[in-house]
DSSP file (Angstrom, degrees, kcal/mol; ACC not computed):
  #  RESIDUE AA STRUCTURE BP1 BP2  ACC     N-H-->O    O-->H-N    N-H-->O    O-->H-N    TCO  KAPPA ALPHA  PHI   PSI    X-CA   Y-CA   Z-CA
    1    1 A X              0   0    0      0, 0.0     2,-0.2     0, 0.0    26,-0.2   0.000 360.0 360.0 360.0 157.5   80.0  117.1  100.0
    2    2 A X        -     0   0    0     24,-0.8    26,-0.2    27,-0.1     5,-0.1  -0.696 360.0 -87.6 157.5 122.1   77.3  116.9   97.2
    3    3 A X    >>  -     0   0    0     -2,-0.2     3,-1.3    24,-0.2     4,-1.1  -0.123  48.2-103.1 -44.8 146.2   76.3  117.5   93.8
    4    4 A X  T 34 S+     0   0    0      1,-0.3     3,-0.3     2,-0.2     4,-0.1   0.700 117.2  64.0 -44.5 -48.1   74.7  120.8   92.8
    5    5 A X  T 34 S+     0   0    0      1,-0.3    -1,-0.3     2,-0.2     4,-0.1   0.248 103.1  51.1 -77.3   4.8   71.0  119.0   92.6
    6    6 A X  T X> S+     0   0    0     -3,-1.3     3,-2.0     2,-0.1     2,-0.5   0.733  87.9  81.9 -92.9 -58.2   71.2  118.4   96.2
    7    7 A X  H 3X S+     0   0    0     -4,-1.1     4,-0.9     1,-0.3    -2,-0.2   0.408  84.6  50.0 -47.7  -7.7   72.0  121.4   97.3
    8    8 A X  H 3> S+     0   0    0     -2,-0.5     4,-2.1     2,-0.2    -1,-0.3   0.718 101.3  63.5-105.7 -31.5   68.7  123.2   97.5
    9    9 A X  H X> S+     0   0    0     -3,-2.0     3,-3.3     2,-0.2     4,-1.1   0.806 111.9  51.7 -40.8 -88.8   67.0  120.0   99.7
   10   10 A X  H 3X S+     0   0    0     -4,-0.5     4,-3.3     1,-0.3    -2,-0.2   0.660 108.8  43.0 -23.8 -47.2   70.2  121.7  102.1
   11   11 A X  H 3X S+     0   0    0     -4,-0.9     4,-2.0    -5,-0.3    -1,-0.3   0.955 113.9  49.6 -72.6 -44.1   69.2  124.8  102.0
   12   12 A X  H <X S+     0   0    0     -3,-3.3     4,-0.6    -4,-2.1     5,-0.2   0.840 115.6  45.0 -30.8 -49.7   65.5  123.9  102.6
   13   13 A X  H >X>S+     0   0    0     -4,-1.1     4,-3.2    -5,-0.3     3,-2.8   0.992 114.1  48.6 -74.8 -50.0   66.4  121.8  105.5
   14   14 A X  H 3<5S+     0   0    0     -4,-3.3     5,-0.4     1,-0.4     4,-0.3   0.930 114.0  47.7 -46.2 -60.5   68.9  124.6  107.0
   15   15 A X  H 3<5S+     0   0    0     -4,-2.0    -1,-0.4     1,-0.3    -2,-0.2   0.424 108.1  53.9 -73.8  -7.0   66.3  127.1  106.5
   16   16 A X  H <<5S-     0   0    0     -3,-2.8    -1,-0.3    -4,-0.6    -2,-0.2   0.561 113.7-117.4-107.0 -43.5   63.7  124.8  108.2
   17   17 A X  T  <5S+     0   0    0     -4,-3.2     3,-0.3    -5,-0.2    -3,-0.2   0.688  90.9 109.9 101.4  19.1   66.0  124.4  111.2
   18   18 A X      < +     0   0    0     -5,-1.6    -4,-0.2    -4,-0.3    -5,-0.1   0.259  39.0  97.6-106.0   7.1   66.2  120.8  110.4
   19   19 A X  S >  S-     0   0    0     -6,-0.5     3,-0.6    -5,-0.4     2,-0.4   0.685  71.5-149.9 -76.7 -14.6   69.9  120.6  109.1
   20   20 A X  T 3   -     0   0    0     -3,-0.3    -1,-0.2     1,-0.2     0, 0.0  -0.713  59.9 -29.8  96.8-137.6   71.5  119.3  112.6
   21   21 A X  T 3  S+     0   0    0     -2,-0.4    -1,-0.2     0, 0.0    -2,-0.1   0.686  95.6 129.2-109.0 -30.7   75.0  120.3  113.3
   22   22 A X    <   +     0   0    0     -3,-0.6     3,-0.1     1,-0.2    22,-0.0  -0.175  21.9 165.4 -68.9 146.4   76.2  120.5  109.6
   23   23 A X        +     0   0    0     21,-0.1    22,-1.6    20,-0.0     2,-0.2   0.553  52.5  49.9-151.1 -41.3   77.7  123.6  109.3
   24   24 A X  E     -a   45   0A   0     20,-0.2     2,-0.3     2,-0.0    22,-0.2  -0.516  51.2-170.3-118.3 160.9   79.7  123.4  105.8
   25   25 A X  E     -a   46   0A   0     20,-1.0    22,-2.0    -2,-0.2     2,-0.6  -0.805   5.9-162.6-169.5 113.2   78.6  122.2  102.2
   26   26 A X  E     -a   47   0A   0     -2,-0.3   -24,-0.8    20,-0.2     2,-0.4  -0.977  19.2-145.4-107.3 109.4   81.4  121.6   99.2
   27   27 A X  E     -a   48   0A   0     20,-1.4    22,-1.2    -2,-0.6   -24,-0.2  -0.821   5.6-137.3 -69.4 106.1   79.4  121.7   96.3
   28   28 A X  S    S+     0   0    0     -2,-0.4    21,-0.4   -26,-0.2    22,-0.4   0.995  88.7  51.8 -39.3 -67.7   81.2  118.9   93.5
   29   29 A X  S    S-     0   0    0     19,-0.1    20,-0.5    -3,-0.1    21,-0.2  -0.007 111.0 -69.5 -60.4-172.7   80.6  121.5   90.6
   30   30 A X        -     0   0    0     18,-0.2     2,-0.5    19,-0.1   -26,-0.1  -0.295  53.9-125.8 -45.4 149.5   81.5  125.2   90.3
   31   31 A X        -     0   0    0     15,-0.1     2,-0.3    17,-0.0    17,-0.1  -0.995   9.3-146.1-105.5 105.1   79.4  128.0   92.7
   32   32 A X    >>  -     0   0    0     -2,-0.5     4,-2.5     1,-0.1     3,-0.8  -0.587  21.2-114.7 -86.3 163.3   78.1  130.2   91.6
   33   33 A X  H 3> S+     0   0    0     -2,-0.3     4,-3.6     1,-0.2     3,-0.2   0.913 121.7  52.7 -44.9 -56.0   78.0  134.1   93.8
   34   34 A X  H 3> S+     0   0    0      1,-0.3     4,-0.9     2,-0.2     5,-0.3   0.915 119.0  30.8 -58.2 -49.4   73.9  133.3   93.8
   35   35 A X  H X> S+     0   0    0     -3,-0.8     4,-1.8     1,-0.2     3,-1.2   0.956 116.7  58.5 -69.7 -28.8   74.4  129.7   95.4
   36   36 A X  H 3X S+     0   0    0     -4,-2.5     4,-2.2     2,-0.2    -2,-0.2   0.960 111.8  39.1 -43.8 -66.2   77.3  130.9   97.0
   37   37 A X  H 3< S+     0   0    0     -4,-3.6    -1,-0.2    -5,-0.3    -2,-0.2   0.579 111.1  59.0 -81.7   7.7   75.0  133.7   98.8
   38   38 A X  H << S+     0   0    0     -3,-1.2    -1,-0.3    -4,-0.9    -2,-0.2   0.616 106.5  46.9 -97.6 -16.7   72.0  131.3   99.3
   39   39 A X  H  X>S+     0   0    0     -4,-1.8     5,-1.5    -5,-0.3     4,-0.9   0.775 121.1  39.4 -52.4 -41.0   74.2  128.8  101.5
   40   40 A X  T  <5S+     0   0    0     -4,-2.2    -2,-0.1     1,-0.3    -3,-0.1   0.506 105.3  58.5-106.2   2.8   75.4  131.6  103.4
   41   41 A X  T  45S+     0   0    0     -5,-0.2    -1,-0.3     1,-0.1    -2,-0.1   0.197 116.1  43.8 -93.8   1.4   72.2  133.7  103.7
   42   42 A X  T  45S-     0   0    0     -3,-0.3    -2,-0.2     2,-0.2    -3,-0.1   0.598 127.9 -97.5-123.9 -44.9   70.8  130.2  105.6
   43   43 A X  T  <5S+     0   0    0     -4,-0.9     2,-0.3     1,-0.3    -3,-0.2   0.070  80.8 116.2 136.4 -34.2   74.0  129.7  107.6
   44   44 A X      < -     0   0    0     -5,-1.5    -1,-0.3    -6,-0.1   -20,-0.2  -0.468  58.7-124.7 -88.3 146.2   76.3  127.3  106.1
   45   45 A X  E     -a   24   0A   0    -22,-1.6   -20,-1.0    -2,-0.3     2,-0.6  -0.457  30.0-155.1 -69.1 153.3   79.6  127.9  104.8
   46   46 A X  E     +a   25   0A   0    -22,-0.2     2,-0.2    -2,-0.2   -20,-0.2  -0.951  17.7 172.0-150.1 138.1   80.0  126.9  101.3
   47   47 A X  E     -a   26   0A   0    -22,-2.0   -20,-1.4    -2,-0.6     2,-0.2  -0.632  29.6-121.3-127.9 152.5   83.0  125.9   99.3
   48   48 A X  E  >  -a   27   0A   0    -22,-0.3     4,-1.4    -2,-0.2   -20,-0.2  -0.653  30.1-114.5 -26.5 135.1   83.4  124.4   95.8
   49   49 A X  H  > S+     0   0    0    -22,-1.2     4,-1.4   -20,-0.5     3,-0.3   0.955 119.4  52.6 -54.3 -42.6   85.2  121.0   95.3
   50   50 A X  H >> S+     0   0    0    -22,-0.4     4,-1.6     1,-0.2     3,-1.1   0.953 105.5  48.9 -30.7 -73.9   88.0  123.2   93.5
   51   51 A X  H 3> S+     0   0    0      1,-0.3     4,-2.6     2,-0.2    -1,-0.2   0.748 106.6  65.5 -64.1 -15.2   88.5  125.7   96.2
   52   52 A X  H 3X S+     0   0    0     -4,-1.4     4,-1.6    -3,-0.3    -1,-0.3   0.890 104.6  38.0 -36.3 -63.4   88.8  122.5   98.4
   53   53 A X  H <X S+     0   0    0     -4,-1.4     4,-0.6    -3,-1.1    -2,-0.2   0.609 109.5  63.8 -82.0   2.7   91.8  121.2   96.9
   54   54 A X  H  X S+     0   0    0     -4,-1.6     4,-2.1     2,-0.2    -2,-0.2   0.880 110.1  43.2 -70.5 -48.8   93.3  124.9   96.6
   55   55 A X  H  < S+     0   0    0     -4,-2.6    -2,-0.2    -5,-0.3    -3,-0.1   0.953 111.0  48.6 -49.2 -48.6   93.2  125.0  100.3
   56   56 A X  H >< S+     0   0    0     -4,-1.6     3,-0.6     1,-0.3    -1,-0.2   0.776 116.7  55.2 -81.0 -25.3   94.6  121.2  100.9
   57   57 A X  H >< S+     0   0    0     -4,-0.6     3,-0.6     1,-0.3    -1,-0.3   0.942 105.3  43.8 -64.8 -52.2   97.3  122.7   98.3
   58   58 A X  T 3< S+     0   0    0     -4,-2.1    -1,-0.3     1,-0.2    -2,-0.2   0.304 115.5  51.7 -67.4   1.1   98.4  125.7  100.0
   59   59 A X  T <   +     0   0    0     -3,-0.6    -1,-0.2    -5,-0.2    -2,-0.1   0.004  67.6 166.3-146.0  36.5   98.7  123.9  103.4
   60   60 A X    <   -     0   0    0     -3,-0.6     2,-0.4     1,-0.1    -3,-0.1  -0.422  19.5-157.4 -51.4 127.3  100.7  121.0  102.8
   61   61 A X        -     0   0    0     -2,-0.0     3,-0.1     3,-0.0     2,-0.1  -0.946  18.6-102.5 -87.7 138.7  101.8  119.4  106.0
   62   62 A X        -     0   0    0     -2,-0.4     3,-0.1     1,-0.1     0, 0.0  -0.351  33.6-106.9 -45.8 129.1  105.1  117.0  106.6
   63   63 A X        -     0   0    0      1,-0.1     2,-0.2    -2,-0.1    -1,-0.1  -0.188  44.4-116.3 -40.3 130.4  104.9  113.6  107.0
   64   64 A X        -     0   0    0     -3,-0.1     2,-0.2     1,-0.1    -1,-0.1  -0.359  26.5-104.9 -94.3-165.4  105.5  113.1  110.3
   65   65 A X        -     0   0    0     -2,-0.2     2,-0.3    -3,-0.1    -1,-0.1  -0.634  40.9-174.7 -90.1 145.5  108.5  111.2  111.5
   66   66 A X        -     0   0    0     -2,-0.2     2,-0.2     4,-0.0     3,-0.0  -0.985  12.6-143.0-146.1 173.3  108.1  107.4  112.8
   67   67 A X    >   -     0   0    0     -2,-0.3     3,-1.7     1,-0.0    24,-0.3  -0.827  31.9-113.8-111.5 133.7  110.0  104.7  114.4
   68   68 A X  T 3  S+     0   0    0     -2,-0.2    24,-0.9     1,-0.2    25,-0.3   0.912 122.4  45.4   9.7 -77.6  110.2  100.7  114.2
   69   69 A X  T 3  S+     0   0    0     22,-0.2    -1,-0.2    21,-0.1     2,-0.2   0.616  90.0 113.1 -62.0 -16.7  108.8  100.7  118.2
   70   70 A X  S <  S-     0   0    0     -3,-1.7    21,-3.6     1,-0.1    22,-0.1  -0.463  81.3-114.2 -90.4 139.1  106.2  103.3  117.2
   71   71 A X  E     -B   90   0B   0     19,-0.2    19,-0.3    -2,-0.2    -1,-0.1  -0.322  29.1-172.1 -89.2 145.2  102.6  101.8  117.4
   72   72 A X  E     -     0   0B   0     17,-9.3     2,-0.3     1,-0.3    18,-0.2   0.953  61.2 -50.1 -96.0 -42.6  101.2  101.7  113.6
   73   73 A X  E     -B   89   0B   0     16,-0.6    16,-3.8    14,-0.1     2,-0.5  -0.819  59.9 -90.8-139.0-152.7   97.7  100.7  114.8
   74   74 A X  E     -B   88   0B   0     -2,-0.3     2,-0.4    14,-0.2    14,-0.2  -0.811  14.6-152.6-154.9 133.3   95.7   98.5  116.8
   75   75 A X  E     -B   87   0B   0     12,-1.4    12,-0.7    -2,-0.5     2,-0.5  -0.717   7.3-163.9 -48.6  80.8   94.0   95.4  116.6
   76   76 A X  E     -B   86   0B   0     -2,-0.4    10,-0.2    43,-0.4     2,-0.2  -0.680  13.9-144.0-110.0 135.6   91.2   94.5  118.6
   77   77 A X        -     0   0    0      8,-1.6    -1,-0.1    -2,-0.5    43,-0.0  -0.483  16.9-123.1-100.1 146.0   90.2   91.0  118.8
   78   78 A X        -     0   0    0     -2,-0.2     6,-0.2     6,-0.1    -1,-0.1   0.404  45.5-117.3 -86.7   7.9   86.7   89.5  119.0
   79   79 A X        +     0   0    0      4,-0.3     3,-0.3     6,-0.1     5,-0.1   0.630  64.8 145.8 102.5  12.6   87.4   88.0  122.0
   80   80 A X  S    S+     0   0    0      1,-0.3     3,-0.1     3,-0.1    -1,-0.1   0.856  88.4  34.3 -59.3 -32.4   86.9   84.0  120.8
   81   81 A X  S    S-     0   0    0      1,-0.3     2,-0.4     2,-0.1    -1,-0.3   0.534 137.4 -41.9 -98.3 -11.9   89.8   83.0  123.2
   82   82 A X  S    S-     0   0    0     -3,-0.3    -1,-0.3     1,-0.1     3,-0.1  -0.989  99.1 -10.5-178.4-173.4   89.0   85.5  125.9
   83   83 A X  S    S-     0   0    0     -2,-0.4    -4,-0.3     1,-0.1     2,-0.2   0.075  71.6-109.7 -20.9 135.9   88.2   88.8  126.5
   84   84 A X        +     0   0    0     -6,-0.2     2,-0.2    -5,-0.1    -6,-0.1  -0.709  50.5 161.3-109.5 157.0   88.3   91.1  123.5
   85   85 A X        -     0   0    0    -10,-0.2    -8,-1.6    -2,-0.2     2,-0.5  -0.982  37.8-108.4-151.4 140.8   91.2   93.5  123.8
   86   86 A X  E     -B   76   0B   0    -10,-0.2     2,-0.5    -2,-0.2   -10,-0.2  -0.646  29.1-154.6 -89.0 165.8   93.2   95.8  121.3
   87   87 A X  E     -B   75   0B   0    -12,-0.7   -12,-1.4    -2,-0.5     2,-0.5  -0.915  11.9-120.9-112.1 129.3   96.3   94.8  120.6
   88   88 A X  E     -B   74   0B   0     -2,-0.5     2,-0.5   -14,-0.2   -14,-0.2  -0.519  21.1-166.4 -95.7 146.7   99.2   97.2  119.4
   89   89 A X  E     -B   73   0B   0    -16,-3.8   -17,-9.3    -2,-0.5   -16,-0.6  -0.857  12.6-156.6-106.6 136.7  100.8   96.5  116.2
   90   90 A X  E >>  -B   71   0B   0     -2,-0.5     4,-2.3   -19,-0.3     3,-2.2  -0.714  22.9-107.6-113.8 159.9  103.6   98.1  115.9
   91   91 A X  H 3> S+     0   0    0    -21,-3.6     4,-1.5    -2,-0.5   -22,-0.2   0.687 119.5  48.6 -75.3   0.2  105.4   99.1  112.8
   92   92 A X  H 3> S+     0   0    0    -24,-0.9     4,-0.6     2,-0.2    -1,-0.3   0.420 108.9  61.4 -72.3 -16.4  108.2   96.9  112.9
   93   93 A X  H <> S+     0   0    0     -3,-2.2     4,-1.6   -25,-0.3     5,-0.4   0.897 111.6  42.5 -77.6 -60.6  105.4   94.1  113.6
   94   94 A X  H  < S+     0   0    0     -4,-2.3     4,-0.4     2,-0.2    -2,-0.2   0.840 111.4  42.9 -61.2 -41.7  104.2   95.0  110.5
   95   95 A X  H  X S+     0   0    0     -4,-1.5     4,-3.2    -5,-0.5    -1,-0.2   0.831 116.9  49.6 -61.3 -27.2  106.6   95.4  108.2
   96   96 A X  H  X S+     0   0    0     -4,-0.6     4,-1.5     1,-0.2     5,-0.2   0.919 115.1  50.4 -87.1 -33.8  108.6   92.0  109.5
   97   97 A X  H  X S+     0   0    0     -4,-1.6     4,-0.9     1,-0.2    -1,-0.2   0.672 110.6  44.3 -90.6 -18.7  105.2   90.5  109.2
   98   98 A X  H  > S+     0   0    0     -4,-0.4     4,-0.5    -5,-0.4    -1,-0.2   0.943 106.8  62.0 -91.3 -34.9  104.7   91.8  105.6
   99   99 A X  H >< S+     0   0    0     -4,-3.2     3,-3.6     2,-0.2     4,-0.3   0.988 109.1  47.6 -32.6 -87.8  108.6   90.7  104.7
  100  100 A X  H >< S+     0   0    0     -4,-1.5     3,-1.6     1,-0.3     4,-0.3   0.762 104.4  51.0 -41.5 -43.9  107.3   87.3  105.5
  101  101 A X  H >X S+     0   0    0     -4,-0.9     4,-0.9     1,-0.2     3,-0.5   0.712 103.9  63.3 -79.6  -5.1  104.2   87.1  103.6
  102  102 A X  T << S+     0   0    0     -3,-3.6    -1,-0.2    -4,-0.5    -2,-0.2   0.340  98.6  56.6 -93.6  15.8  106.3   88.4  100.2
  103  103 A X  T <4 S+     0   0    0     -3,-1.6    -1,-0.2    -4,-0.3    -2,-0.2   0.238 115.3  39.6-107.8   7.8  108.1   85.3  100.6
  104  104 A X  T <4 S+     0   0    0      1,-0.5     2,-0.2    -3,-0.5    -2,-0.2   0.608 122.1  25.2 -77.6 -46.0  104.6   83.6  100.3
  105  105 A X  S  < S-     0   0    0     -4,-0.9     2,-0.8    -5,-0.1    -1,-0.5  -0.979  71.7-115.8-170.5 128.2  103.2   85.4   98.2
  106  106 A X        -     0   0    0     -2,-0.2     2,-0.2    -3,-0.1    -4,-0.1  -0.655  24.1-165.0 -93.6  79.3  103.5   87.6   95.3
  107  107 A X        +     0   0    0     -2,-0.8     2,-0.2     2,-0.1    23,-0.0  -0.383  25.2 154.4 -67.2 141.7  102.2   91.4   95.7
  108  108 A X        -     0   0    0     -2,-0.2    -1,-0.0     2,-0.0    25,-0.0  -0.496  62.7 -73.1-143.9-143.0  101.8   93.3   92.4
  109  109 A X  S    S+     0   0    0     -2,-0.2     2,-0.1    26,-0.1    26,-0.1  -0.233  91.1 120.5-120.2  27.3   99.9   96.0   90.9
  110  110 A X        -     0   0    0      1,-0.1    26,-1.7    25,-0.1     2,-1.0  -0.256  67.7 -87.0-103.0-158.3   96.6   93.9   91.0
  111  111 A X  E     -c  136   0C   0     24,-0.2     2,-0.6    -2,-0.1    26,-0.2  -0.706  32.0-165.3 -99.2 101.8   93.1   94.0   92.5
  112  112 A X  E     -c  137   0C   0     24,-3.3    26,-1.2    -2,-1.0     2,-0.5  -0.685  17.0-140.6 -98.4 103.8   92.4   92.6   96.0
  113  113 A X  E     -c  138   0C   0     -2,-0.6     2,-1.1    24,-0.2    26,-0.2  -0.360  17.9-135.3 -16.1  95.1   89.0   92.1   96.8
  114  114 A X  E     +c  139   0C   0     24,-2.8    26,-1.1    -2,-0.5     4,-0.1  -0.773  43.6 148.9 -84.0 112.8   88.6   93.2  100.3
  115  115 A X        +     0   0    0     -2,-1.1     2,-0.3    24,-0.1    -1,-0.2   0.380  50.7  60.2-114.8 -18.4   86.4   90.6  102.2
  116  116 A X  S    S-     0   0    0      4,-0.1     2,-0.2     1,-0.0    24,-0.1  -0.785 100.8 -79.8-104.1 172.9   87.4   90.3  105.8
  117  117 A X    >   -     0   0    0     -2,-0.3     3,-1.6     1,-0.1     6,-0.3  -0.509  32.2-118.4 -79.0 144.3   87.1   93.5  108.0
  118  118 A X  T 3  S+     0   0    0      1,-0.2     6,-0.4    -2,-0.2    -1,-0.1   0.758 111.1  63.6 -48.0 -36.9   89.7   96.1  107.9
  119  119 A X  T 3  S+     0   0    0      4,-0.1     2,-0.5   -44,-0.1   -43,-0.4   0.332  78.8 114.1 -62.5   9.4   90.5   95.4  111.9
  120  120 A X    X>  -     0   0    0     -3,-1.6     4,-1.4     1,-0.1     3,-0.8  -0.871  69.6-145.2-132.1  85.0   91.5   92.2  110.7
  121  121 A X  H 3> S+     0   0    0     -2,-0.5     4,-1.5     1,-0.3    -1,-0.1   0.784 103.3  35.9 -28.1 -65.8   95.3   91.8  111.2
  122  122 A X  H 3> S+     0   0    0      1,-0.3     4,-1.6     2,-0.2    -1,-0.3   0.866 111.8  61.3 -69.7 -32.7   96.0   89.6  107.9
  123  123 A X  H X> S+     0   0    0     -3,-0.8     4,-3.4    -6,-0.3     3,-0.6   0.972 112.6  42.0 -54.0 -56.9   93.2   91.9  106.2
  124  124 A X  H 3X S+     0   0    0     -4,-1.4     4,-2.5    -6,-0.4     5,-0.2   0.836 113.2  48.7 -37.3 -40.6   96.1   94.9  107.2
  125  125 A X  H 3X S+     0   0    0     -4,-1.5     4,-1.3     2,-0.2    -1,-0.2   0.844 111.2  47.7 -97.1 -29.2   98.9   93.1  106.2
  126  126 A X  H <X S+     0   0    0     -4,-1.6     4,-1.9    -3,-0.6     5,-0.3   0.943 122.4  41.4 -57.1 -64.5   97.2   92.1  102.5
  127  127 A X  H  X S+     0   0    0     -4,-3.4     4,-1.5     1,-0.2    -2,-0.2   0.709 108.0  53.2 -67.0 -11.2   96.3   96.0  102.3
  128  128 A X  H  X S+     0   0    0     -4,-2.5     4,-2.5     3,-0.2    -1,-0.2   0.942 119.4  39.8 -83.5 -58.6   99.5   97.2  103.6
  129  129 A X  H  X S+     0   0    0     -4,-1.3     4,-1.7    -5,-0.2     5,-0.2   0.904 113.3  51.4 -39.3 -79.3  101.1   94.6  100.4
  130  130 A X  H  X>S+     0   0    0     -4,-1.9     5,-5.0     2,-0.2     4,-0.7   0.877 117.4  36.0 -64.3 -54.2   98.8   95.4   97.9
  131  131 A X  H >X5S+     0   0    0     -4,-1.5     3,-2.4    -5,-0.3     4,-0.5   0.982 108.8  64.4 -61.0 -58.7   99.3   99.7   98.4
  132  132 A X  H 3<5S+     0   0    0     -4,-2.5    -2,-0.2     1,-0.3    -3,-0.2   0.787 109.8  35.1 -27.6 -77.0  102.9   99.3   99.1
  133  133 A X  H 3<5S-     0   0    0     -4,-1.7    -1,-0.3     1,-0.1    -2,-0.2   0.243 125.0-103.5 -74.0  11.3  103.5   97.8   95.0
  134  134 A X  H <<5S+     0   0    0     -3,-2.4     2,-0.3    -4,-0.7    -3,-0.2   0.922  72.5 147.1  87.7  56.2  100.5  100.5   93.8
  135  135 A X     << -     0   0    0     -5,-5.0     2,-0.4    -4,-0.5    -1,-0.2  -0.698  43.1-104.0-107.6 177.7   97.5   97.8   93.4
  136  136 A X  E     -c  111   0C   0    -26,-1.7   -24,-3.3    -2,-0.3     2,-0.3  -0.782  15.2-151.1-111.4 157.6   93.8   98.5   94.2
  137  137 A X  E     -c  112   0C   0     -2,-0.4   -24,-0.2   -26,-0.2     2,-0.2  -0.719   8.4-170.7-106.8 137.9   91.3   97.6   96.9
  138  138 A X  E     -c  113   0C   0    -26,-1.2   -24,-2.8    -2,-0.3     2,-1.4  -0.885  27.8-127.2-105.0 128.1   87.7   97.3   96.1
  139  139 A X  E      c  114   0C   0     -2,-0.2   -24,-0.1   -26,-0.2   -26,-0.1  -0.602 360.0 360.0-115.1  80.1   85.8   97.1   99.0
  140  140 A X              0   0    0     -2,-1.4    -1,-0.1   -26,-1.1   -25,-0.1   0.534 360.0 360.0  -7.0 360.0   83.2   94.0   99.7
């Protein structure tokens, strides 16, 4: 993805045989047919941001279903007490652990300053708080 003033470096590089594996390019602005057929005269497919969310529109998938016992992610420990290992958190581990910290501690609609790393249990359990009551992350 990439603004219109990028897009001819891509096409340079494609056409050079220097592009890699990238195979697609969604241009942020409008396409026009001429960039349109110089993306696709090179190789790559090329999309608009628009026709990007037209797709993701038309193709809504369902939430899928989950459970208490069902693992919500995992946790992998740097190993300061032993071996480092993930750990599964499950979502009833997380929600009972998020109960408790809103009897701590006041989630709202503010701005959390993300400073530890995201793999970072209490870092989860802050971001889990913060989205849940519709505040923002800004990301250290």
């Amino acid at each position: 993805m990439c603004s219109e003033d990028i897009v001819p470096k891509l096409i340079e590089l494609k056409a050079k045989g220097e592009a890699g594996v990238l195979q697609n390019v969604i241009q942020m602005e409008p396409l026009t047919e001429e960039r349109r057929e110089e993306l696709t005269s090179v190789g790559y497919t090329a999309y608009c941001y628009d026709e990007i969310i037209a797709i993701g529109r038309s193709s809504v998938k369902k939430y899928g279903t989950s459970s208490p016992g069902n693992v919500y992610c995992f946790s992998y420990t740097s190993g300061t007490t032993g071996d480092p290992k993930g750990a599964m958190i499950t979502h009833a581990n997380m929600m009972s652990t998020l109960a408790a910290a809103e009897t701590m501690a006041t989630f709202g609609a503010e701005v959390h300053l993300s400073y530890l790393p995201l793999p970072h249990v209490f870092e989860k359990i802050i971001y889990t708080g913060i989205l849940y009551h519709g505040g923002r992350i800004g990301f250290y």
